[in-house]
C-alpha positions, 0 to 999 in steps of 0.5 A: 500500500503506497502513500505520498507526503501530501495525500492522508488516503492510501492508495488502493492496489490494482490486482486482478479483477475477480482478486483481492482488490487491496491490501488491508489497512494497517491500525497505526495508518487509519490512526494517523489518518484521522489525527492529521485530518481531523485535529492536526489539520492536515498538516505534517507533524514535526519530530517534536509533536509525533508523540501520540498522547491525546494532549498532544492531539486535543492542542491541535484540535483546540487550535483548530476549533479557535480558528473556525469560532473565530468569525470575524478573522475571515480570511483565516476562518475561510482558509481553514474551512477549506482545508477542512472541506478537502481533507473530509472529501478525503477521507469519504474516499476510504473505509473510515467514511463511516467512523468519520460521519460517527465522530461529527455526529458526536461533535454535533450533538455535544451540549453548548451553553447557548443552545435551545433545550428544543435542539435536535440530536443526531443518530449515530449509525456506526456499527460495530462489534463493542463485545469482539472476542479477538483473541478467537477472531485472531485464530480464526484468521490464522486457520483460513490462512492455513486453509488458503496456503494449501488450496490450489483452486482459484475459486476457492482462494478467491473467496478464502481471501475474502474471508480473511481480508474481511475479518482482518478488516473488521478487527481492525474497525472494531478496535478502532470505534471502540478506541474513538468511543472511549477518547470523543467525551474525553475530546469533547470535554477538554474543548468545553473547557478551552472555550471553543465549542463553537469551533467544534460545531463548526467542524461537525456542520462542515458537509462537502458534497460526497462522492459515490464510493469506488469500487474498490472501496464498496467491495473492501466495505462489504467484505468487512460488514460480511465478516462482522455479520459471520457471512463466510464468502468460503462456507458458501462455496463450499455449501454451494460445492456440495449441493452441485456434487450431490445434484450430479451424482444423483443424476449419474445414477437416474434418480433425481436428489431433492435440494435444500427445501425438500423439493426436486429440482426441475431439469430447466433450473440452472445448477449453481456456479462455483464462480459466483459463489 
């Protein structure tokens, strides 16, 4: 996965069509991302600010939140605004679109000392496992890595790869969100302090017109969802492998097998393809 000094998006692999279609993002890399983006500002960080402790980062986000309070400087309220508007546009374009639109939300609904008792609230729909057994996801992935290393049919790689980029992925998110749900009230309450909740609203009402995801991004999503919803793109293959087997064999012998449902397949219904499994 390559990335430039001037880009917070990694770049997404061009493999195969019907492959793997990126390499799963690394949890120091999506941290970075969101630091830079969000309380950073999008700028490089020196030798002196790379230590990540959240006072570190909760300094830039003040910083940032006192510029865009700030009105009546326009022009330095304009420049960080768009800067702001083109690091979300960014960061639309990756897997944390979702965590993204959950701490702008958690921004938004953050209480304000001139707000009406009447003001709406947000509802956040990140979805992710906060009672993850990792320790027996780890082990899953090992054993269908194992699995992989010893197939030779290319079907069957394809969807074992899935299997694993979408748990790999899923472990990663879940880690994560679970990390940004511990760190937003501590953010929030920091900023309360510093006198600079209406940059903080700024920040969450800042909304650049989205984009449709790449294909790229829509396949690396469903196989992380698929993962978090124990859909295994392998079992299926191997479900639907079974059912073709048996489907033949018995044709082979002149008697008729009833599928999943009890019933006898007629002759004009397709049997399943493996490749679309």
């Amino acid at each position: 996965m390559e990335t430039s000094t001037t880009s917070v998006v990694p770049s997404v692999g061009t493999g195969e069509e019907d492959g793997l279609r990126a390499h799963p993002p690394k949890l120091s890399f999506v941290n970075s991302v969101m630091r830079r983006s969000l309380f950073g500002g999008g700028r490089q960080i020196t030798t002196a600010e790379s230590d990540p402790r959240p006072e570190i980062e909760l300094r830039l986000l003040r910083r940032r939140c006192q510029v865009l309070g700030r009105f009546r400087a326009r022009r330095r309220y304009a420049d960080e605004r768009q800067r702001l508007e083109g690091e979300i546009k960014l960061i639309r374009q990756t897997l944390g679109v979702d965590l993204l639109e959950h701490i702008m939300t958690t921004f938004y609904n953050a209480p304000r000392e001139d707000e009406s008792p009447e003001a709406t609230r947000k509802v956040s729909s990140v979805k992710y496992n906060r009672q993850l057994d990792t320790p027996s996801m780890v082990e899953d992935i090992k054993a269908l890595q194992v699995t992989l290393d010893a197939t030779e049919n290319m079907y069957e790689q394809r969807a074992l790869e899935e299997d694993v980029t979408g748990k790999i992925l899923w472990l990663l998110w879940c880690g994560i969100c679970a990390e940004v749900d511990e760190l937003l009230p501590k953010v929030v309450n920091y900023i309360q302090r510093e006198g600079a909740m209406r940059g903080l609203l700024q920040i969450s009402m800042v909304n650049p017109p989205s984009t449709e995801p790449s294909d790229d991004q829509a396949h690396l999503q469903r196989v992380m969802y698929d993962a978090g919803a124990d859909i295994s793109k392998y079992q299926l293959w191997v479900d639907g492998r079974a059912r073709e087997q048996a489907k033949w064999s018995g044709t082979n012998r002149g008697t008729p097998t009833l599928d999943d449902q009890g019933t006898t397949p007629s002759a004009s219904r397709q049997a399943p393809s493996t490749a679309a499994v």
